[in-house]
N, C-alpha and C positions, 0 to 999 in steps of 0.2 A: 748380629744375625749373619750366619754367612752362608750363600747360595752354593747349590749342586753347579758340578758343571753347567749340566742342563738349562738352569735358571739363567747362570752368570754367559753363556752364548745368548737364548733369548733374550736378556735383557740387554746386552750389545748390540743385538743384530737389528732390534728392537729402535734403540736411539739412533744407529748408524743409518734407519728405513726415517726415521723419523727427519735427519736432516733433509732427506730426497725429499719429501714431502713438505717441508718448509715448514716443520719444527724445529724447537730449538734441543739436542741431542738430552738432556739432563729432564727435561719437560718430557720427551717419551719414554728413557729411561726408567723417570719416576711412575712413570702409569706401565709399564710393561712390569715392574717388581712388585707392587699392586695388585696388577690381574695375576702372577704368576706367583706369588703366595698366597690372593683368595682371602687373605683377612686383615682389617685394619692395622693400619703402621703408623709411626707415628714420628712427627719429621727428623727425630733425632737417631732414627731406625734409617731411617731413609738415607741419612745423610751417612752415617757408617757403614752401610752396606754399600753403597753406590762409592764411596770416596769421594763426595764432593762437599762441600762447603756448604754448611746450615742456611746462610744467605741466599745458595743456590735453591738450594731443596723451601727455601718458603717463599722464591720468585717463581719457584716453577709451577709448585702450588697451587698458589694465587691465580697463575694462567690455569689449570688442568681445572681447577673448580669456576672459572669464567666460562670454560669451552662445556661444561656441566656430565666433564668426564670422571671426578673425583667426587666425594661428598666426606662435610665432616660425620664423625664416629665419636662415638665418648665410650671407655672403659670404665667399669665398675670400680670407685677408690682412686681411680687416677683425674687427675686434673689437665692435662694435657689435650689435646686435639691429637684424633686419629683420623686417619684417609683412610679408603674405600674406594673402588672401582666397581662396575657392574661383571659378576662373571658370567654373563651371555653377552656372548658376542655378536649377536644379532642387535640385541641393545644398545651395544657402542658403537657398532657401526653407524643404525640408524641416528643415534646422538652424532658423530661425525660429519655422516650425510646433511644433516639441520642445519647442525651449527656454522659450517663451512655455506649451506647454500644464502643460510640468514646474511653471513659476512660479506662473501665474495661473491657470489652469483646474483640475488635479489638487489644489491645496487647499482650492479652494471646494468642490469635488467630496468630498475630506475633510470636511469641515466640513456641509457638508448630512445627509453618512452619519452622522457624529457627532451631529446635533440629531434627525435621525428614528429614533434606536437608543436613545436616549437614556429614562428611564423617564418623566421628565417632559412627555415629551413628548406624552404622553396624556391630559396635563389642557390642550391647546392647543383653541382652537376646532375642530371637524371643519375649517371652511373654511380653516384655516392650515395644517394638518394635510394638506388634500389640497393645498395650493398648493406644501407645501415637497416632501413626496411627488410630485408633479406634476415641479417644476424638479430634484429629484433625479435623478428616471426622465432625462429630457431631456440630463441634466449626462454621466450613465452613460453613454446611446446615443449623444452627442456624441464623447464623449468615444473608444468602444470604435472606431466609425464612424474618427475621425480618427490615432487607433494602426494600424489598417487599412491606410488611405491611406499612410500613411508607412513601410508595410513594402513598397510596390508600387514597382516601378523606375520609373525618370522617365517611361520609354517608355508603361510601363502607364497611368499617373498621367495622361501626357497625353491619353489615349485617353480614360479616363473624364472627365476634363475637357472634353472635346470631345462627349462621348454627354450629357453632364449636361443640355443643353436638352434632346436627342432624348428623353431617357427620360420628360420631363413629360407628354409626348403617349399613354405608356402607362400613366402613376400615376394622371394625370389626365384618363382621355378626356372624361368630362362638359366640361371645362374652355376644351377644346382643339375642340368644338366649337360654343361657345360664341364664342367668340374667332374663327372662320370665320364666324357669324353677323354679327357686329357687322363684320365686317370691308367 
C-alpha cells in the first residue's frame, strides 16, 4: 500500500508529535496510518507501508490495543488479524484523556492521599504539609473537573471548549479590563 504525499507527511508528523508526548514514534505512526486510511490493516500492511520491522508493528500493536486505541477486525476469507482505529476524533481523544488519567494522574492522585493520611505525616514541616495538601486539593479538582468533561458528549464538550476563552471575561473581570487598557 503506498501513501499520498498527504498521508506519508501526516503520518510523520504524526510519530514525530508522538515522541513529544512520550510515545514510542512507530506506536503513533501505526495509529496515525490507521486513522488516515479509515479501514482495517493488517500488520503485514502496516509493516510495509511504514518500513519498519513486523516485530516492530506487533510490539506497537500490543501497546495501541492496551491504551484501547486500536481494536482487532477480521476480513471475510482471511485468517489474519486486522486493526482499526476510531474515525471520530472526539472518541480518541476522550480515550487518550482516560487512558493517560487512569495511568498517570489517578496514582499520583493515590499517592499524595496516601502521604497526607499518613500518621507521619504530622511531623513534616507546616510548609511541606500545606504544599502537598495544596497539590492534593489541585490533583482532586483536576482530576473530578476532567471525569466531568468525559462524561459530556462531543457535541457538549465542543461547546464548552469554545465558551472556555468566553468565560475568562466573567471569572476574571478585573483581568479583562486591564487587557482593554493596555490595548
Amino acid at each position: 500500500m503506498e501513501l499520498s504525499e498527504t498521508g506519508r507527511r501526516f503520518v510523520t508528523h504524526w510519530g514525530e508529535m508522538g515522541s513529544a508526548w512520550g510515545v514510542n514514534r512507530t506506536v503513533a505512526q501505526i495509529h496515525a496510518l490507521l486513522f488516515f486510511h479509515g479501514k482495517p490493516l493488517n500488520a503485514e500492511q502496516l509493516s510495509e507501508t511504514l518500513g519498519v520491522a513486523r516485530s516492530n508493528v506487533s510490539t506497537s500493536l500490543k501497546e495501541l490495543l492496551n491504551w484501547n486505541l486500536v481494536r482487532v477486525a477480521h476480513v471475510l476469507g482471511d485468517r489474519r488479524d486486522y486493526f482499526e482505529t476510531s474515525h471520530d476524533v472526539w472518541e480518541l481523544f476522550r480515550t487518550i484523556v482516560r487512558e493517560r488519567k487512569e495511568r498517570e494522574f489517578d496514582p499520583t492522585t493515590r499517592v499524595l492521599r496516601g502521604l497526607v493520611d499518613a500518621s507521619e505525616f504530622n511531623a513534616e514541616p507546616p510548609d511541606v504539609q500545606d504544599r502537598l495538601r495544596e497539590t492534593l486539593h489541585f490533583m482532586e479538582a483536576l482530576g473530578a473537573w476532567s471525569d466531568e468533561m468525559l462524561r459530556l458528549t462531543p457535541a457538549t464538550l465542543e461547546k464548552v471548549l469554545r465558551l472556555g476563552a468566553a468565560v475568562q471575561k466573567f471569572v476574571r473581570p478585573g483581568d479583562a479590563a486591564a487587557r482593554k487598557g493596555s490595548a
